[in-house]
C-alpha positions as CSV (number, residue, x, y, z in Angstrom):
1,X,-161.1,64.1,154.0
2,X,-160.7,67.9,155.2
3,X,-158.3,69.3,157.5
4,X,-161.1,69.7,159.9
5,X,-162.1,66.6,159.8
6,X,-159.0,64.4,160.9
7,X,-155.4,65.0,162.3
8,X,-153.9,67.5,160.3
9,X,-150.4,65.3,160.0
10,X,-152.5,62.7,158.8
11,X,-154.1,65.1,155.8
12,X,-151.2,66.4,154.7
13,X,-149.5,63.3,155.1
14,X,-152.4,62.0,152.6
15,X,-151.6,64.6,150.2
16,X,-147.9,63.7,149.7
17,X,-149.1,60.0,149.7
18,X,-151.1,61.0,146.2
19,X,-148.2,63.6,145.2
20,X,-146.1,60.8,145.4
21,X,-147.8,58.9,143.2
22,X,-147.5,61.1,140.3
23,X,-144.0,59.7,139.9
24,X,-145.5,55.6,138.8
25,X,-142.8,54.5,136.3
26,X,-140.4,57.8,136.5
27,X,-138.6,57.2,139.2
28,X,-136.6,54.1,138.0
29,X,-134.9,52.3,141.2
30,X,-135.7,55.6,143.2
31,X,-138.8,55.4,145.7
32,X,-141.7,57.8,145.2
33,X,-142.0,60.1,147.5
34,X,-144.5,63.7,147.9
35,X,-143.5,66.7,150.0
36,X,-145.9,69.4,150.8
37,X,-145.2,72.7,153.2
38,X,-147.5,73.8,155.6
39,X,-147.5,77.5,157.3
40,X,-151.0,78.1,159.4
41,X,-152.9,75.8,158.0
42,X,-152.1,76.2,154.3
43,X,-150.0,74.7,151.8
44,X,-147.5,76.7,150.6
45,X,-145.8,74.6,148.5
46,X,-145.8,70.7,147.3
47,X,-143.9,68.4,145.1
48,X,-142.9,65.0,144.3
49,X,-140.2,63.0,142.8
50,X,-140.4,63.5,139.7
51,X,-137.4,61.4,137.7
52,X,-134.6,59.6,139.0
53,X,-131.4,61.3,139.2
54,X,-134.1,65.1,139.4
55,X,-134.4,66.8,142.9
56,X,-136.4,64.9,145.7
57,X,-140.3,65.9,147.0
58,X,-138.8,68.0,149.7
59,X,-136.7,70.2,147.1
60,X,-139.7,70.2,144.5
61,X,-142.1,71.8,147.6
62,X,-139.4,74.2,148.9
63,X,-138.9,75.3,145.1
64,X,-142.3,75.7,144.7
65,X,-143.0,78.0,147.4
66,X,-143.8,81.6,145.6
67,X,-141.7,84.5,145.9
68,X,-144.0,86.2,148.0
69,X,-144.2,83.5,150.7
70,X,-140.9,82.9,150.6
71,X,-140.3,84.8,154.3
72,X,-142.9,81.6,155.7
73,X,-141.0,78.9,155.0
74,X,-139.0,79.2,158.4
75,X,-142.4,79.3,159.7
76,X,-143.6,76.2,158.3
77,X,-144.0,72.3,158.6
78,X,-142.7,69.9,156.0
79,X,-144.3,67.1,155.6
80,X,-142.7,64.4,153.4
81,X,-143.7,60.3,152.9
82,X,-140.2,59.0,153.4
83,X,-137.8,60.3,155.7
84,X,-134.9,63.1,154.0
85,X,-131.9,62.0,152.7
86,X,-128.5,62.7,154.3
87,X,-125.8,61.6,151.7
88,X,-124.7,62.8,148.6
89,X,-126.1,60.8,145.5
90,X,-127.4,61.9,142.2
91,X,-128.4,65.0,144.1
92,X,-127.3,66.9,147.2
93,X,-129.0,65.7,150.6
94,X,-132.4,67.2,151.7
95,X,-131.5,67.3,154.8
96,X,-128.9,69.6,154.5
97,X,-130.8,72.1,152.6
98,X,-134.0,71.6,155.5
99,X,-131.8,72.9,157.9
100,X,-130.5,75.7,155.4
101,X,-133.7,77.2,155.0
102,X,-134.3,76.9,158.4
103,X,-137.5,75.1,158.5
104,X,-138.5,74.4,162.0
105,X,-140.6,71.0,162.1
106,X,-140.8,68.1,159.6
107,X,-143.1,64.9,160.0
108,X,-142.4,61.9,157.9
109,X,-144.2,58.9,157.0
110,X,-141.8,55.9,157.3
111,X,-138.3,55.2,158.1
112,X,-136.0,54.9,154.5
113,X,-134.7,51.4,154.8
114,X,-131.8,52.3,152.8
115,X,-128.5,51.5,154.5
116,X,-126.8,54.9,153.1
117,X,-129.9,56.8,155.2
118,X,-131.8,54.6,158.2
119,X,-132.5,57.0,160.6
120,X,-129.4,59.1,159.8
121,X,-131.3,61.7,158.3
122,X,-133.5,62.1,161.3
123,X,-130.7,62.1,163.6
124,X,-128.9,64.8,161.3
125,X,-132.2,67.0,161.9
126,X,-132.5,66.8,165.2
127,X,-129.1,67.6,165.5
128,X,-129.6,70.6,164.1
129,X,-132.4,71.6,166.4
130,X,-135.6,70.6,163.7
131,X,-138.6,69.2,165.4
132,X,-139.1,65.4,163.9
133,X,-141.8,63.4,164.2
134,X,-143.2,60.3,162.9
135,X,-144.2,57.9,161.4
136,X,-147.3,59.0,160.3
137,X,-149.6,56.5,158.3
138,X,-146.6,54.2,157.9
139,X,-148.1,51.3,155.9
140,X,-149.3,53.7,153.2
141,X,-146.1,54.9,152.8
142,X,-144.3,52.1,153.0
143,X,-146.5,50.7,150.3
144,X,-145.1,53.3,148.4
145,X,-141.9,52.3,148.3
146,X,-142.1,48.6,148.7
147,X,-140.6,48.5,145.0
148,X,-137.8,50.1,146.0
149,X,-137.0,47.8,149.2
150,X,-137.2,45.0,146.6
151,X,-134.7,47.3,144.2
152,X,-132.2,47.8,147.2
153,X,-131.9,43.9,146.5
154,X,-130.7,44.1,143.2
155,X,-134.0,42.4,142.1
156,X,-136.9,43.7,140.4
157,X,-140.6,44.1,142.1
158,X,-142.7,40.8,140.2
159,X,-146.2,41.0,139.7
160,X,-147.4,38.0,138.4
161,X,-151.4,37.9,136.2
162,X,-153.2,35.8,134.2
163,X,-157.1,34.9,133.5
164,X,-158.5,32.0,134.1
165,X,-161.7,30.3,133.2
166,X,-164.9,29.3,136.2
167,X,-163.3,25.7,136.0
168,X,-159.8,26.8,136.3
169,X,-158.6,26.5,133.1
170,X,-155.4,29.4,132.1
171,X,-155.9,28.7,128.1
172,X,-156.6,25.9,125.7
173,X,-154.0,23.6,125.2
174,X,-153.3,24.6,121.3
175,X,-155.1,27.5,120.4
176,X,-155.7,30.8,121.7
177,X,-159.2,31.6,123.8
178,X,-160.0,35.2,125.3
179,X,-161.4,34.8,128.8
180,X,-161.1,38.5,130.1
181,X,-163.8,40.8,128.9
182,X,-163.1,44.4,126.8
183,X,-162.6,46.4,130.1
184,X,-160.6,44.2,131.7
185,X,-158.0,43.9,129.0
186,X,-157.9,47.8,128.9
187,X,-157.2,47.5,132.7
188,X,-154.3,44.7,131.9
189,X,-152.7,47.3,129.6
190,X,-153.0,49.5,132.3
191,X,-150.9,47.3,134.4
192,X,-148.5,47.0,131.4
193,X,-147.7,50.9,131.4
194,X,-146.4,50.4,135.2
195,X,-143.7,48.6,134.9
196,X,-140.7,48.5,132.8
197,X,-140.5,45.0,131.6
198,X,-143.4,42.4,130.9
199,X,-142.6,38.5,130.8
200,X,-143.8,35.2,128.6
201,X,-143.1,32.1,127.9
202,X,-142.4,30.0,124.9
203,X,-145.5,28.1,124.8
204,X,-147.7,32.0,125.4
205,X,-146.2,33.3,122.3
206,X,-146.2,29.8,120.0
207,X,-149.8,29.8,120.7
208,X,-151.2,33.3,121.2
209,X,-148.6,35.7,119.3
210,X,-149.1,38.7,121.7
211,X,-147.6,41.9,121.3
212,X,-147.4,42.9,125.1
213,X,-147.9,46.5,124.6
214,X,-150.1,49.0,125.6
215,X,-152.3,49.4,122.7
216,X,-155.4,49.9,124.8
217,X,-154.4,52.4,126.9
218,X,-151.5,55.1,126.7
219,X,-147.8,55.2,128.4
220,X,-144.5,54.1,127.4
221,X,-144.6,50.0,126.6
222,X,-142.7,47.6,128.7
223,X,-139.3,45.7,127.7
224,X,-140.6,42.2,126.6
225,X,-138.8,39.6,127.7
226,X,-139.3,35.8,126.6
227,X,-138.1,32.9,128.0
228,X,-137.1,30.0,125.2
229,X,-134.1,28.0,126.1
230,X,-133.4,26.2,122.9
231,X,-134.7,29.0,120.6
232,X,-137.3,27.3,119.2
233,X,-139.5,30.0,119.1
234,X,-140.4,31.0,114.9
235,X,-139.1,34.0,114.4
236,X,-142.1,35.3,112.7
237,X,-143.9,35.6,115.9
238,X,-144.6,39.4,116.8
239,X,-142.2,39.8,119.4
240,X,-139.4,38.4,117.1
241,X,-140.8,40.0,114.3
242,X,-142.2,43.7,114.8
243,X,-139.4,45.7,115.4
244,X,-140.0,46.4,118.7
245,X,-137.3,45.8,121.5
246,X,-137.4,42.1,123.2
247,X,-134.9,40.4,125.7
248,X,-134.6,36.3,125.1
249,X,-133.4,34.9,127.6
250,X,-131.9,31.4,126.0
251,X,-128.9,28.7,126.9
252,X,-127.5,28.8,123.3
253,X,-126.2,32.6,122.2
254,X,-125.8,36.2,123.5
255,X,-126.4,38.2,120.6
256,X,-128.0,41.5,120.1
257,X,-129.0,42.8,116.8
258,X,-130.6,46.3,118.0
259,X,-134.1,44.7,118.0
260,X,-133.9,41.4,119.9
261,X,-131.0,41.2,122.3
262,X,-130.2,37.2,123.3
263,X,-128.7,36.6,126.6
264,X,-127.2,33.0,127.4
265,X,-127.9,31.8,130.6
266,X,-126.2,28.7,132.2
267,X,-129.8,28.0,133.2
268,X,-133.5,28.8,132.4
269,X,-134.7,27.9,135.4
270,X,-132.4,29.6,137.9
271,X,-135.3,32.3,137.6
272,X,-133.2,34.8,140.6
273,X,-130.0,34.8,138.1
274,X,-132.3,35.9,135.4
275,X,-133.9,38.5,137.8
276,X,-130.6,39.5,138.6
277,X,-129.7,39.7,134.7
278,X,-132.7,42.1,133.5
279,X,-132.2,44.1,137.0
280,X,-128.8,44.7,135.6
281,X,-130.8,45.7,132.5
282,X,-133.0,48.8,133.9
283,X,-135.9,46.6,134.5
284,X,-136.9,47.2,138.2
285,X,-140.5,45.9,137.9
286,X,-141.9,42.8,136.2
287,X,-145.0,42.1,135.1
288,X,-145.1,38.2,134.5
289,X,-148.6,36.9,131.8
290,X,-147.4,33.9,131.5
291,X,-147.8,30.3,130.8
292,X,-148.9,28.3,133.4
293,X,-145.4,26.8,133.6
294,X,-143.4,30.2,133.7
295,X,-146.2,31.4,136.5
296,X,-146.1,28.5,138.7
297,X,-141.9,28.5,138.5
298,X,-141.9,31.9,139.7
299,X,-144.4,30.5,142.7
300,X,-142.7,27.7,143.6
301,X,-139.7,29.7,143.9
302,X,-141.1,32.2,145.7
303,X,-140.2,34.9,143.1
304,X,-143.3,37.0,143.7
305,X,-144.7,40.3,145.5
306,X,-148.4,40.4,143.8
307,X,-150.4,38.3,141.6
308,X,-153.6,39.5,139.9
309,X,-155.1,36.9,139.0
310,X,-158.8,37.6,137.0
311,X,-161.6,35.0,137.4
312,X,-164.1,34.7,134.6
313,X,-167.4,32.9,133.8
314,X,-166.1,31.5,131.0
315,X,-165.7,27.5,131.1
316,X,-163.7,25.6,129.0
317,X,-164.0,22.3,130.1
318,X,-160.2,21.1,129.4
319,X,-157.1,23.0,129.0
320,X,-154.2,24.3,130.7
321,X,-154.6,23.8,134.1
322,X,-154.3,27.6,135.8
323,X,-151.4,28.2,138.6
324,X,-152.1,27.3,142.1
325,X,-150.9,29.8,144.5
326,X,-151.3,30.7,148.2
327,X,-151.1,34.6,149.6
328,X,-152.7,37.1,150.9
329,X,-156.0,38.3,149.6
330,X,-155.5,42.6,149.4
331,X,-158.0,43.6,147.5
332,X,-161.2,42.3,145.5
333,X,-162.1,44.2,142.5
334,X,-165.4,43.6,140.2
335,X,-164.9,44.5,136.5
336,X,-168.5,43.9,134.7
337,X,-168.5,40.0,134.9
338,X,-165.0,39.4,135.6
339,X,-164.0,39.0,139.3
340,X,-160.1,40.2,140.0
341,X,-158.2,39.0,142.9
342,X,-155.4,40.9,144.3
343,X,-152.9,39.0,146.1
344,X,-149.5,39.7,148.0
345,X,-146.6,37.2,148.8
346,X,-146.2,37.7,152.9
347,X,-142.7,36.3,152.3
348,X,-141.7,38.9,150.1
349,X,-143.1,42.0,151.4
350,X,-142.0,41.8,154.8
């Protein structure tokens, strides 16, 4: 994709769509968002949110902007994903310093459905003579921030993934089986360095002991987070065992002993109270492995925005029957001999 080749807007529009990206993980219950300015035809100056409570892609771009070009910015466009601020937060409003440095035009993806902005920061630029206009290539950027919509609920964004075997088995009933091949585990590891917490049940961890980390792959590992509602779990399972950090969500104690931190809930199954719980914790995206039980609660509730669900040729004959879940079918993905599906909740994401 050149300049030359499509509408400009919708190039550089494409270019803070990828800046954006660059903040996966950093942004906490912030949106990611890119910000490039344009004078004649060239980029100036880009940037990205970087880390909540930081400056925003618009500040990042105009900061960026060398010393010698300084004198173009009043010359230039700004092109940023989601529409400027115009309240005080964690940092000033970009709005207000758009205007300050006197930057004539500004085109935005899509609309920031936060209450505290909605359309007032357009309306603040335009009353203060700035040429808006938008939305360009709205769905990709409100794919960007479709985590955030979700955080602006108090709720984290749930992703729910398992494997499953050609005869729609999840597992064996008492031991552990690997279905997934070698690359696709390193891609599921993958997954697990995107969000902040990952989820099991019980049953998972009796049967397969996993560590839920990112071994295979590199990036900060999620908060575990296992569900076992009489604490019958043995405690020399990894996640109770290892050192590392793990939330247990239980009806018997609230507890926390620096490594495992117990939090009593009047009920396991009220799955949006615990939502709300680990929200309340920092955890603004969930990545849900598991068992069948856990996955099909959290569909039958509704309590889901993607499931990637990976289809191998493995048979097992008898087992643990895999979740049955209806969607949308996003994206199909072929990883040697395994087969992902990628699948959104129309319910959720609207």
């Amino acid at each position: 994709m050149t300049a030359e080749t499509v509408h400009p807007d919708t190039f550089y529009m494409s270019r803070c769509i990828v800046l954006a990206k660059k903040g996966k993980r950093q942004t906490a219950s912030n949106p990611m968002v890119g910000a490039v300015l344009v004078c004649n035809g060239v980029i100036i100056g880009e940037g990205y949110h970087q880390k909540f409570g930081s400056p925003h892609a618009e500040i990042n771009a105009i900061n960026a902007v060398s010393t010698e070009n300084k004198h173009l910015i009043r010359k230039s466009s700004l092109y940023v994903s989601l529409e400027p601020c115009s309240h005080s937060g964690k940092t000033p409003p970009c709005a207000h310093r758009i205007v300050a440095e006197k930057i004539p035009r500004v085109v935005f993806g899509c609309k920031d459905p936060n209450p505290l902005v909605a359309g007032k920061g357009i309306d603040y630029l335009r009353a203060n003579n700035v040429a808006v206009d938008g939305p360009i290539m709205e769905k990709e950027a409100q794919d960007l921030i479709r985590k955030f919509v979700t955080n602006l609920k108090g709720l984290p964004y749930i992703i729910l993934k398992w494997a499953q075997s050609e005869d729609l088995y999840l597992s064996a009933k008492d031991h552990q089986v690997w279905l997934s091949n070698k690359y696709t585990q390193i891609l599921t590891h993958k997954w697990r360095s995107e969000v902040d917490g990952i989820m099991v049940g019980r049953n998972t961890v009796q049967i397969d002991d996993p560590s839920l980390d990112v071994r295979q792959y590199f990036g900060p590992n999620p908060i575990r987070v296992l569900i076992d509602t009489h604490l019958k779990t043995d405690p020399s399972k990894k996640l109770l065992s290892d050192g590392k950090p793990t939330i247990v969500i239980n009806s018997k104690i609230e507890q926390n002993d620096g490594q495992t931190h117990y939090i009593k809930v009047t009920d396991t199954n009220d799955l949006t109270n615990i939502l709300k719980v680990l929200f309340g914790l920092g955890i603004t995206s969930l990545l849900v492995e598991g068992g069948a039980s856990l996955l099909q609660s959290f569909i039958n509730q509704g309590l889901w925005h993607e499931a990637r669900v990976i289809r191998t040729k493995t048979k097992l004959g008898d087992g643990i029957k895999a979740p049955a879940l209806e969607g949308n079918l996003l994206e199909k993905m072929q990883v040697a001999d395994d087969e992902i599906l990628f699948i959104t909740n129309p319910s959720m994401l609207s």
